[in-house]
C-alpha positions in Angstrom: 17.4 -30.3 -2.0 15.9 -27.5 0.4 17.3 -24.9 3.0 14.5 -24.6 5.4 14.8 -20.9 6.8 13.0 -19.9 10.2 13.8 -16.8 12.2 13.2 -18.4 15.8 12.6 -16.8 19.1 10.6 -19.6 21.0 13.1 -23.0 21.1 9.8 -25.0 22.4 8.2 -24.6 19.1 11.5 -24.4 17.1 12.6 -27.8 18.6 8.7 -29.5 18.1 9.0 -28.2 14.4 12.5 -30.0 13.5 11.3 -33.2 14.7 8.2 -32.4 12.8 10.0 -31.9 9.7 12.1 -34.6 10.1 9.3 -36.9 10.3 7.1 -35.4 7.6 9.6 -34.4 4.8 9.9 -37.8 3.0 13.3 -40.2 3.0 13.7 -38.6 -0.7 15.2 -35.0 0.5 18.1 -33.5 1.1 17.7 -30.9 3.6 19.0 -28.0 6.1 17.4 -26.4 8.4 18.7 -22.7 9.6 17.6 -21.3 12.4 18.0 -17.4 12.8 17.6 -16.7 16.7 16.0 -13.8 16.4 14.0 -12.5 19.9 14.0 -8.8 18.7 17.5 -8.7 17.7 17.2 -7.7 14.1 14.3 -7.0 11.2 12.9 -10.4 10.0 13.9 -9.3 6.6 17.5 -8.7 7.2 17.2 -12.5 9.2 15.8 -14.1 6.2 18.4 -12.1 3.8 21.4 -13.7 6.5 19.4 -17.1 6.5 19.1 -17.3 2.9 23.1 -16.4 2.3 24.3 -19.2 4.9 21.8 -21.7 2.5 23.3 -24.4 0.6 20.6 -25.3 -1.5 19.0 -24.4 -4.9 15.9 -24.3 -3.0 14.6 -21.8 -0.1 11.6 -22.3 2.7 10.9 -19.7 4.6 8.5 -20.8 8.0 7.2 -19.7 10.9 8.2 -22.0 13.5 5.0 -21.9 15.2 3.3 -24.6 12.7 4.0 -28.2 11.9 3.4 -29.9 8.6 0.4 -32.8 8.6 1.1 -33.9 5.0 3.8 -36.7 4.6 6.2 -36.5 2.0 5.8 -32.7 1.6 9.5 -31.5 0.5 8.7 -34.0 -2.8 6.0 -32.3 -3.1 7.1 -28.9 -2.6 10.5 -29.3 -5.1 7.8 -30.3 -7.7 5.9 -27.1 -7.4 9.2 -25.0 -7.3 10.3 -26.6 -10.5 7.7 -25.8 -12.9 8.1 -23.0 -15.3 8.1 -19.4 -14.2 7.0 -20.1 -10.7 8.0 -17.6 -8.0 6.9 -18.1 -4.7 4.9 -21.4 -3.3 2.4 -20.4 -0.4 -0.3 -21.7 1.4 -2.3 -18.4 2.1 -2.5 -15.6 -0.6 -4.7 -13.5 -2.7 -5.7 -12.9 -6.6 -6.4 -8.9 -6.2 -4.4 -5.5 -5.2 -6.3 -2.9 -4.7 -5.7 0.5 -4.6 -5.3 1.3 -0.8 -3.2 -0.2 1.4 -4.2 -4.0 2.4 -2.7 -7.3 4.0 -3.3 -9.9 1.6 -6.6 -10.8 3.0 -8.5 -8.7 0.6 -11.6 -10.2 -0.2 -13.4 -13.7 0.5 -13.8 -14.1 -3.2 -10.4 -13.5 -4.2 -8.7 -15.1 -1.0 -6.8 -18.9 -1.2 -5.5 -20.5 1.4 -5.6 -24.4 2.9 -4.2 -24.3 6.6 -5.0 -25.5 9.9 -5.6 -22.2 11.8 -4.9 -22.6 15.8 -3.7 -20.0 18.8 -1.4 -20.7 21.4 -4.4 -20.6 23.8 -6.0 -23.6 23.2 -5.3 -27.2 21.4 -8.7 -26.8 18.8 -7.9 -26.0 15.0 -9.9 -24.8 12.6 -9.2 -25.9 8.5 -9.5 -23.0 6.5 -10.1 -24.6 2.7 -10.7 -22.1 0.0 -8.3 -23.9 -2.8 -10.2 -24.8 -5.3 -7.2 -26.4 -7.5 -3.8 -28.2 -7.1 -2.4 -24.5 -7.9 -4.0 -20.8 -7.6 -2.1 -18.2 -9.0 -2.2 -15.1 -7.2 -0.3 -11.8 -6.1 0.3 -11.8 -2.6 1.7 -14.8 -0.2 1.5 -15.1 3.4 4.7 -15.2 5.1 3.6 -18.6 7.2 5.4 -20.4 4.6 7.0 -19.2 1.4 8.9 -21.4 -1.0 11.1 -20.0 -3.8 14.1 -21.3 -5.9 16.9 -19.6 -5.0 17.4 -17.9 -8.1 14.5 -16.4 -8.1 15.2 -15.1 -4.7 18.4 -13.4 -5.9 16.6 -10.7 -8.2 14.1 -9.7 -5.5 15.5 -10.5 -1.7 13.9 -9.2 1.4 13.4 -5.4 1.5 15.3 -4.2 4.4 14.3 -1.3 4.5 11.0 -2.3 6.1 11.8 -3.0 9.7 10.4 -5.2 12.4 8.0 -7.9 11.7 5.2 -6.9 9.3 4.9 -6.3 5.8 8.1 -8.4 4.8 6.0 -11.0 2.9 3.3 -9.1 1.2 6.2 -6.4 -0.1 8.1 -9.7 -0.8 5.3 -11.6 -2.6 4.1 -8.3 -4.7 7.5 -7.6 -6.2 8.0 -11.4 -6.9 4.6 -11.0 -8.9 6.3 -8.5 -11.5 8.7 -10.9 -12.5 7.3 -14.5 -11.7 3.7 -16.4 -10.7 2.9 -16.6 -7.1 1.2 -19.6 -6.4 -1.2 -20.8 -3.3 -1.2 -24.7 -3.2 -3.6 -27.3 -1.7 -1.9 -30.5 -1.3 1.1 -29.8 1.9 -1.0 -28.9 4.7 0.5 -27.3 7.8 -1.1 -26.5 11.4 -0.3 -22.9 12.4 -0.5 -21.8 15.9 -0.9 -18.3 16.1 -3.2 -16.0 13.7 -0.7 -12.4 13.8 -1.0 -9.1 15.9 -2.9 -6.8 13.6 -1.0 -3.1 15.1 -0.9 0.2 14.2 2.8 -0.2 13.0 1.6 -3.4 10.5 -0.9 -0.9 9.4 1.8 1.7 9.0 4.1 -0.7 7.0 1.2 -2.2 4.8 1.1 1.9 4.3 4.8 2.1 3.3 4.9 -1.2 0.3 2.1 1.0 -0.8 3.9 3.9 -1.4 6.6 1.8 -2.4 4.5 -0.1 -4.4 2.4 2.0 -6.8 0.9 0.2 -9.5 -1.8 -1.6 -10.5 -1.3 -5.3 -10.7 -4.9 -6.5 -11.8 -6.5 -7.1 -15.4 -9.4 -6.1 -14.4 -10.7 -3.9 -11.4 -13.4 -4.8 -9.4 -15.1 -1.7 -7.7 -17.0 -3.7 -4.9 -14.1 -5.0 -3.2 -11.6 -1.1 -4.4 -14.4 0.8 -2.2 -15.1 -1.8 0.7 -11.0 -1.5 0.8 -10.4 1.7 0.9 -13.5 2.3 3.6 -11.8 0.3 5.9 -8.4 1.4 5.0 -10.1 5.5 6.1 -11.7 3.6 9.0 -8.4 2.0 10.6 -6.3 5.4 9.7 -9.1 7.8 11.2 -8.3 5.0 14.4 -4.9 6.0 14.2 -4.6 9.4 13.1 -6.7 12.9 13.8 -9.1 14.1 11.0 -7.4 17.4 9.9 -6.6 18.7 6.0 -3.2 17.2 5.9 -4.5 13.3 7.6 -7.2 14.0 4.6 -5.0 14.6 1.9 -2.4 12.0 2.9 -5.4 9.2 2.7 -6.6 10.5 -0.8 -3.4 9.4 -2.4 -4.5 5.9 -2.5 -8.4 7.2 -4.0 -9.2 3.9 -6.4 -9.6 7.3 -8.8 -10.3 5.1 -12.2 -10.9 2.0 -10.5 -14.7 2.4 -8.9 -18.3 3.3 -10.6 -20.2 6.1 -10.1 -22.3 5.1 -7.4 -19.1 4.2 -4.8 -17.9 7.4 -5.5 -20.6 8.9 -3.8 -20.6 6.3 -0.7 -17.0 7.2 -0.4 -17.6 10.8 -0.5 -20.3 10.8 1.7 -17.9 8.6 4.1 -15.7 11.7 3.9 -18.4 14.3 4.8 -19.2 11.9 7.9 -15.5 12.1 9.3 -15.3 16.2 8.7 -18.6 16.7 10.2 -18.1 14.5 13.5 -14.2 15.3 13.4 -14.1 17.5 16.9 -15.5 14.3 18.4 -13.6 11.6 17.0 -10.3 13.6 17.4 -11.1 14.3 21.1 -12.0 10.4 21.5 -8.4 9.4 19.8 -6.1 12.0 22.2 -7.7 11.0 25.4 -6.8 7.3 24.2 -3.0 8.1 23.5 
């Protein structure tokens, strides 16, 4: 049995994806589906929290409603996952790595899983992104497309409502899940989503926030490659944001991969540093005549 959760602003594709569903799901499943209407009237988190709390069933799917399902029989498929031992969420996109800095889940290539049809609401083509290698990847962070747990589980960590808006709600989610349970990314439901996310400056401030929240390392073993590639572009989209100055500096050194780089990145990073100070008057006149 499965409570389907979806905080819905756009009936078109909220009305396309129940018939979906009801087509796709299997003859074998009890279901629900819950729709939070939701066009900027509350934080997704505090709509899946309410969504989850009207739920009936042992198990919980939270969807975008922008997406249908391609696989037949899925929900069978899904409960299977979910029932396996020490499982926390079930995703379709997600990665095997935290670093240091603050990140969306999209990492690194090499530590990156996911098996979706990837569209846009501008045009009918898809594109299959395939990077599942096995039935079941474990891994640390989920993307919020679609994210399966038992219900259970979802007691001891719920949505953090204390992050507001729209961004951030999964990957805080999915981390804190980690601590207790293992994430998993899956290869065998396959789902075409129609929009690819708005990359602002508040999701950057809110991936920001779950780090500060969220300070500890998660990986057995650090890899310094992908720790100084993440935290160069972490300086390069906060130095987009916010002026170079002492405080903007210090700020962006608490998230230095201190113990977690060689030698050699040090010194890239440092000279990445010297290059904001010294071109600082430039690059902090270019960002005020933007704002």
């Amino acid at each position: 049995m499965l409570s389907i959760i979806i905080s819905s602003y756009q009936q078109p594709y909220y009305d396309q994806l129940v018939k979906n569903i009801s087509e796709t799901i299997g003859d074998g499943i009890v279901y629900e589906i819950i729709q939070m209407w939701n066009p900027n009237i509350m934080s997704i988190t505090k709509a899946y929290n309410l969504g989850a709390e009207k739920s009936q069933y042992d198990n919980l799917l939270f969807i975008h409603e922008d997406l249908i399902f391609h696989t037949q029989a899925w929900g069978e498929k899904l409960i299977t996952h979910l029932n396996k031992e020490n499982v926390g969420i079930i995703g379709l996109a997600g990665s095997s790595y935290v670093p240091a800095a603050p990140a969306s889940w999209t990492v690194a290539e090499k530590y990156n899983f996911i098996n979706i049809l990837q569209g846009s609401k501008e045009n009918n083509q898809s594109v299959h992104l395939k990077t599942t290698q096995q039935n079941m990847s474990e891994v640390f962070a989920v993307d919020g497309v679609f994210m399966a747990i038992k219900k259970k589980n979802y007691l001891d960590i719920k949505f953090n409502e204390n992050l507001l808006g729209f961004h951030g709600y999964d990957l805080d989610f999915s981390l804190r899940c980690s601590k207790k349970f293992q994430n998993y990314i899956i290869d065998d439901i396959l789902i075409e989503h129609f929009s690819k996310g708005n990359l602002t400056k508040e999701w950057f401030d809110t991936n920001i926030k779950i780090k500060q929240n969220l300070n500890f390392n998660f990986n057995k073993k650090n890899d310094s490659e992908t720790e100084k590639n993440n935290f160069l572009g972490f300086l390069y989209k906060y130095f987009e944001y916010y002026l170079i100055n002492k405080e903007n500096i210090l700020f962006t050194l608490k998230f230095y991969p201190l113990n977690r780089i060689n030698f050699k990145d040090h010194i890239i990073i440092a000279k990445k540093y010297y290059s904001y100070i010294k071109y600082a008057s430039e690059i902090n006149k270019k960002l005020k005549s933007t704002k």
